[in-house]
N, C-alpha and C positions, 0 to 999 in steps of 0.2 A: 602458373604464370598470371601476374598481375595486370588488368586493362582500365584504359580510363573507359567510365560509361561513356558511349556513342551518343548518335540519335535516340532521343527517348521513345518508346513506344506508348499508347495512351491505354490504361488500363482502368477501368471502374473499380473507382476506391470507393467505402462511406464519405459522405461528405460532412464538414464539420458540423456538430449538432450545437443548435441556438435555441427553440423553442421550448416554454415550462416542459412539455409533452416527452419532446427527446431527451431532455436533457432525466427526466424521469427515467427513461429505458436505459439511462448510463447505467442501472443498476444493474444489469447485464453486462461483461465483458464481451471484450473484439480479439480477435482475435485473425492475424492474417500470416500467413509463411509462403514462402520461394516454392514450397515443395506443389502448391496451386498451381505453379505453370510448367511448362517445358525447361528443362537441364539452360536451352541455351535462351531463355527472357529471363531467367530469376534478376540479373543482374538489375536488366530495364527495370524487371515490376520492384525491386526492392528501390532503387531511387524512385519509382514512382510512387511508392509506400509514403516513405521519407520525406518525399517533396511535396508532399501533398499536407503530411501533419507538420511539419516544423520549415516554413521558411524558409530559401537559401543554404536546403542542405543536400548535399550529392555523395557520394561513394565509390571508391574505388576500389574493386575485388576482383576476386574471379570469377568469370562468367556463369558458372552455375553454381553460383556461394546458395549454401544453404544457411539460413536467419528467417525469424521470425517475429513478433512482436503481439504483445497482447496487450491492452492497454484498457482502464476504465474512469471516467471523469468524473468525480466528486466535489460538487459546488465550482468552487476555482481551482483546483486542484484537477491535476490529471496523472495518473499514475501509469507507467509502463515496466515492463520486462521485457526485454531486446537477447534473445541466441543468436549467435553471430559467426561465421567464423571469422578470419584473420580479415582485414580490412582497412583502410584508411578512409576514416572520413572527413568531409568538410562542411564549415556552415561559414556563409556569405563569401567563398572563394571567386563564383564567376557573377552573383549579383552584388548590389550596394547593400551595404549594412545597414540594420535599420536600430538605428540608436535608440527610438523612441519605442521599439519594439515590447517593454515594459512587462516582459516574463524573464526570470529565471530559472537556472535549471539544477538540480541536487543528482548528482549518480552515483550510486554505489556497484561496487563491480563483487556481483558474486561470487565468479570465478572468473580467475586467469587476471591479466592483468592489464592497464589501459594505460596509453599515454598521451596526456593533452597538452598540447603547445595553441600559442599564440605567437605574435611577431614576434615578441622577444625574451620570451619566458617560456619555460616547458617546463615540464612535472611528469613523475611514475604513480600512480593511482594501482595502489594493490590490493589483493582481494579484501574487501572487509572495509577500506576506505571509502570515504567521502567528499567528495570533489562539489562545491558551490560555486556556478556562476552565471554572468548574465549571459541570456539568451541573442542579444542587441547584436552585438561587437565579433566580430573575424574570432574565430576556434577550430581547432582541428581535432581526433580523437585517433591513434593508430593501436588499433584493439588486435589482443593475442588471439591464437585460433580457438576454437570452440571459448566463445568468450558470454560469460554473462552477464547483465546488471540492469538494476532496479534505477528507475530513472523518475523522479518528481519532477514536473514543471507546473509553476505559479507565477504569480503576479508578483513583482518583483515589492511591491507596494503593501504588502500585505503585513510584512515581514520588518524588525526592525535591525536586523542583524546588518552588520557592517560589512559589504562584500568590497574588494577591491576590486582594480579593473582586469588583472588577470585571475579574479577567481580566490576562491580560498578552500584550500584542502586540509579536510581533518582527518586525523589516521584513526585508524580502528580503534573502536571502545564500546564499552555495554550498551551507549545513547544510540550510536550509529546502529547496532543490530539492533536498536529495539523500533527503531527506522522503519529498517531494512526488512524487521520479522512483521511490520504491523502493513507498510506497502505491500507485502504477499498476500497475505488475509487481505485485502483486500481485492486483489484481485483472481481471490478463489473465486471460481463457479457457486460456490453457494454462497457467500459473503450475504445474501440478504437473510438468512439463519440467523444472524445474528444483531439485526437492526430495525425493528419496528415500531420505533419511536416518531413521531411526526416531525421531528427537528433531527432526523439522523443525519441527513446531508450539513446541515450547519455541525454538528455534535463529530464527524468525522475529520471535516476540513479543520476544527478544531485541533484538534488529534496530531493532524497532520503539520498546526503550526507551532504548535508546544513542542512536538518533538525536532523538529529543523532548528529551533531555538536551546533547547538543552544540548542540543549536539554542539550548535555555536558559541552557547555560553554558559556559565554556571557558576552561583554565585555563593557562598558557604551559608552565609544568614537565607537567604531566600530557599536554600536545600531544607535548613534545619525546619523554617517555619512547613516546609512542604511534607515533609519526613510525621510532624505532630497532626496535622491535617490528613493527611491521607490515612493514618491509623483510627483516626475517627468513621472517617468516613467508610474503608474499611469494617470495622467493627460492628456500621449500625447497618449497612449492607446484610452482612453475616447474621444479624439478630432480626433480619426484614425480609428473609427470603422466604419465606412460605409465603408471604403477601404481594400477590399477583399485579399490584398496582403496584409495585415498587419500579420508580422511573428515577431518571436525571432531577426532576424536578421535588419528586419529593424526599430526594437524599439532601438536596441544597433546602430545600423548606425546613424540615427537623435541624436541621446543624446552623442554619441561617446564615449559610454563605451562598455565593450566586452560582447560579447553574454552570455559568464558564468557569469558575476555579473548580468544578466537581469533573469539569470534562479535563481542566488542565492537571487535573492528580491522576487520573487514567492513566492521561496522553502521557505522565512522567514512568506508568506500568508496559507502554505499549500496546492499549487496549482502549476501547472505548466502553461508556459502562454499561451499555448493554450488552456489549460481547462478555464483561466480566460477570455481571449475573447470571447469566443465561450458561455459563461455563459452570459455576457453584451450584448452581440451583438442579446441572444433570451430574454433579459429584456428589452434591446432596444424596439426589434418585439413587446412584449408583452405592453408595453407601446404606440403603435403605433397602436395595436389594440384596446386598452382601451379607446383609444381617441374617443370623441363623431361625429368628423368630419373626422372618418377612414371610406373610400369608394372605397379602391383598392383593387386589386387583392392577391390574396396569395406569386404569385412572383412580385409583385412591392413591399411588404411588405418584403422579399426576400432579395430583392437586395437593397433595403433603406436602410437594418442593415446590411449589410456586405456579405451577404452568397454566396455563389458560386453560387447554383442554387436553384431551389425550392423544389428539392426531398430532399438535404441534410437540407433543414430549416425545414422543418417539420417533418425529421426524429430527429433533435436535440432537434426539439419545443418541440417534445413531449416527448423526453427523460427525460426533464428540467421538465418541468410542468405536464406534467401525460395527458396533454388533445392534441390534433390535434390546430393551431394555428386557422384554420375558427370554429372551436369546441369553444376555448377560447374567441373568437371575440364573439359569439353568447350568452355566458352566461355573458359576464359582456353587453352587450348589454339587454338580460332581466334584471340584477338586474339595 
C-alpha cells in the first residue's frame, strides 16, 4: 500500500559541503540507506534524504521502502547511485519552481525501468537509457520496484548541448555505458587509486563533460580527427610507461596538443588518463610476472612498470586483479 509522506520528521543529514577543505574530502563517498532507521521512518528519513540534497523534491512509497543513495562531488559535478524500490517521485510539486535553479540532471536507469512525465509530456526510460533534463522546472519520476540508476547533476551552463524544456532522452548506446561505466568508478570506495595528479578534480569533471556531450552529439569529421589523435596518444602512453613521470601534461607536451584534448581522448575511452595508466602499467607487472624467466624482486617488478614505489604497486596490483602481485606470480606459476 502506497502513502503520501505525512509530517516530516527532522533527521541529521551531511550538510552541503562549500569549503576548499570539504570539498577535498568529497574524495570520499556518502553513502546513506532507510535500513539506518526503524521499518516505520524510512519513509520520513528518505524525503528527508532527498529534501535535503535536491530542492523541492518529496516521495511517495511505502512506509518502510527500502533505498539508498551513495553519492560523491567532483568539482561541479556530483555523481549518485539511488536503489529504490517502487515509488513516485516529485520535484517542485508542493513548492514554486525555481527557474533560475541552473543545474541539470543526466539519469541513467541501471535496472528496471523509469517513467518521467511533466505537465504535458511523458516518456519510458529503460534500462541502459538516458534521460537529460533541467533540474529548474515541475518533473515527476514513477520508478519500477528494486530500481536502480546513476544520476549526474551539473551546472546547466557548463554544457553546450541543446536540452529542450521537457528533457531529452537518448536510448542506449556504447557513449551512454561508457557514462554509466565511468559514473561507477567513480564512486568506488577506492576511486582515489586511481588519481594523483594535482589537477584530478579539473581532469575528472572533464571526463564527465566529454562524455555527456558525445552521448548528445557526434559529429563524423570530429570522430575521425579523434580516432587519429587518440592512436597517438595511445601509442606514446604505451612506449612511456616504465617512466614514472608520465602525466596528462607530459603526454600533451611531447604530441603538442593541450592538456584538455588529452583528457577529452580519455573521456571519448571512459577513463581518465591516470586511471588508463595506472591500469597498463599493473598489466604491464602482471605480464612480467607471468613470464616464465620472472626472478625479481616485487620492487624491481615495481619500478620496470612505472610505479613510484613498492607499497603503492601492490596496493594497485591488487586493487586491479583481486590478488597481491607475489600472490599472482605464484598461481600462474602453478598452472
Amino acid at each position: 500500500m502506497k502513502t503520501r509522506p505525512g509530517p516530516r520528521k527532522h533527521f541529521r543529514l551531511p550538510v552541503r559541503l562549500n569549503n576548499l577543505a570539504e570539498r577535498r574530502n568529497n574524495l570520499m563517498s556518502r553513502l546513506l540507506s532507510t535500513s539506518d532507521v526503524a521499518s516505520s521512518q524510512r519513509l520520513d528519513y528518505w524525503n528527508s534524504i532527498l529534501e535535503n540534497e535536491f530542492p523541492g523534491m518529496s516521495v511517495s512509497a511505502a512506509r518502510n521502502i527500502s533505498a539508498s543513495w551513495k553519492t560523491r562531488t567532483i568539482g561541479a559535478f556530483r555523481v549518485m547511485r539511488i536503489n529504490s524500490q517502487k515509488a513516485r517521485i516529485h520535484r517542485w510539486q508542493s513548492t514554486t519552481p525555481d527557474p533560475e535553479y541552473g543545474r541539470s540532471i543526466a539519469h541513467i536507469v541501471s535496472e528496471g525501468t523509469c517513467l518521467a512525465f511533466r505537465e504535458d509530456a511523458a516518456g519510458l526510460i529503460n534500462t541502459g537509457d538516458l534521460a537529460i533534463g533541467a533540474a529548474g522546472a515541475p518533473y515527476g519520476l514513477n520508478i519500477s520496484d528494486r530500481n536502480v540508476a546513476i544520476t549526474i547533476e551539473f551546472p546547466t551552463n557548463l554544457l553546450s548541448i541543446n536540452i529542450p524544456a521537457e528533457g531529452r532522452l537518448i536510448a542506449r548506446s556504447e557513449s551512454v555505458k561508457r557514462l554509466h561505466d565511468f559514473a561507477l568508478t567513480v564512486l568506488d570506495d577506492e576511486f582515489n587509486v586511481f588519481h594523483d595528479e594535482e589537477n584530478a578534480e579539473e581532469c575528472i569533471s572533464g571526463v564527465f563533460s566529454a562524455l555527456l556531450h558525445t552521448c548528445a552529439e557526434n559529429t563524423a569529421a570530429a570522430m575521425d580527427d579523434d580516432v587519429f589523435l587518440c592512436s597517438r596518444i595511445l601509442e606514446f602512453v604505451e612506449n612511456s610507461l616504465r617512466d614514472n613521470t608520465l602525466r596528462t601534461n607530459m603526454i600533451a607536451r611531447h604530441l603538442s596538443v593541450s592538456r584538455r584534448q588529452v583528457q577529452r581522448i580519455f573521456a571519448m575511452l571512459g577513463v581518465t588518463p591516470s586511471q588508463y595508466i595506472l591500469t597498463r602499467r599493473a598489466n604491464l607487472a602482471a605480464f612480467m610476472l607471468r613470464s616464465p624467466s620472472f626472478g625479481g624482486t616485487v620492487t624491481d617488478i615495481a619500478m620496470e612498470a612505472g610505479f613510484s614505489d613498492a607499497a603503492h604497486f601492490c596496493h594497485s596490483f591488487r586493487r586491479i586483479f583481486g590478488v597481491t602481485p607475489t600472490e599472482y606470480a605464484r598461481l600462474h606459476r602453478d598452472n
